[in-house]
N, C-alpha and C positions, 0 to 999 in steps of 0.2 A: 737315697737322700743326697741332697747336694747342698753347699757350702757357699757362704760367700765371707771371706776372711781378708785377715790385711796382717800382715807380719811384719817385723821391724829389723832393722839391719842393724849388727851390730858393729859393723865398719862404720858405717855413717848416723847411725841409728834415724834414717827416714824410713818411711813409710811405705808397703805396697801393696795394693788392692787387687783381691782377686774372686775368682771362684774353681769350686772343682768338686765330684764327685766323690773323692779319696784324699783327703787332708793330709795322711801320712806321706803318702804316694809325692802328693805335689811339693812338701816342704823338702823330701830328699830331691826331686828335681832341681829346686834350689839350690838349694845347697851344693849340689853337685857342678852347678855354673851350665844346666843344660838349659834355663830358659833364658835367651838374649837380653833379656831388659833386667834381669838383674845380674848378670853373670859377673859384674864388678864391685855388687855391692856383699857379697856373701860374708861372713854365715849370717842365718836370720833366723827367728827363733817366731813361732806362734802366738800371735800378740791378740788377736780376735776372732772369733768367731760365731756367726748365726747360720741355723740350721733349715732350709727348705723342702717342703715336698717335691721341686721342677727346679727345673736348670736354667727355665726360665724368670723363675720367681729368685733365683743368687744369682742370675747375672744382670736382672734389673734392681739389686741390695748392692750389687758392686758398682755399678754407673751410678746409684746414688752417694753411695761413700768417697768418688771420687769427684761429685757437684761439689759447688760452692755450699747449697742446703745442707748435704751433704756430713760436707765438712764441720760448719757451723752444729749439728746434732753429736755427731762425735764428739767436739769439745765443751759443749753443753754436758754434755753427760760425763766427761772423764776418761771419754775411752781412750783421746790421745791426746 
């Protein structure tokens, strides 16, 4: 199963899209300042998540959460 998630900072409480195979796995990566693009915004805590069969099917749910359409459905909905 593989992921496509968006967690929220709680330094700056923005927003960050992702995917990954191991939800756990990736949030302590975070946390821990080992991925670049968030390494200054930490800690972040697990704000959404949808579940896929491919890795291909969450990482074309994450280039959509990060569209303008996107965006527009997340706040449609409430997610952010």
């Amino acid at each position: 199963m593989y992921f496509a998630y968006i967690l929220k900072s709680l330094k700056d409480s923005g927003f960050y899209y992702g995917h990954s195979n191991n939800l756990e796995k990736r949030l302590i990566e975070h946390n821990k300042g080992k991925v670049r693009s968030t390494k200054s915004r930490t800690p972040f805590i697990l704000y959404y998540s949808e579940k896929f069969p491919t890795k291909s099917e969450a990482y074309k749910r994450e280039m959509f959460f990060k569209s303008i359409e996107g965006y527009k459905f997340l706040k449609e909905k409430g997610i952010i």
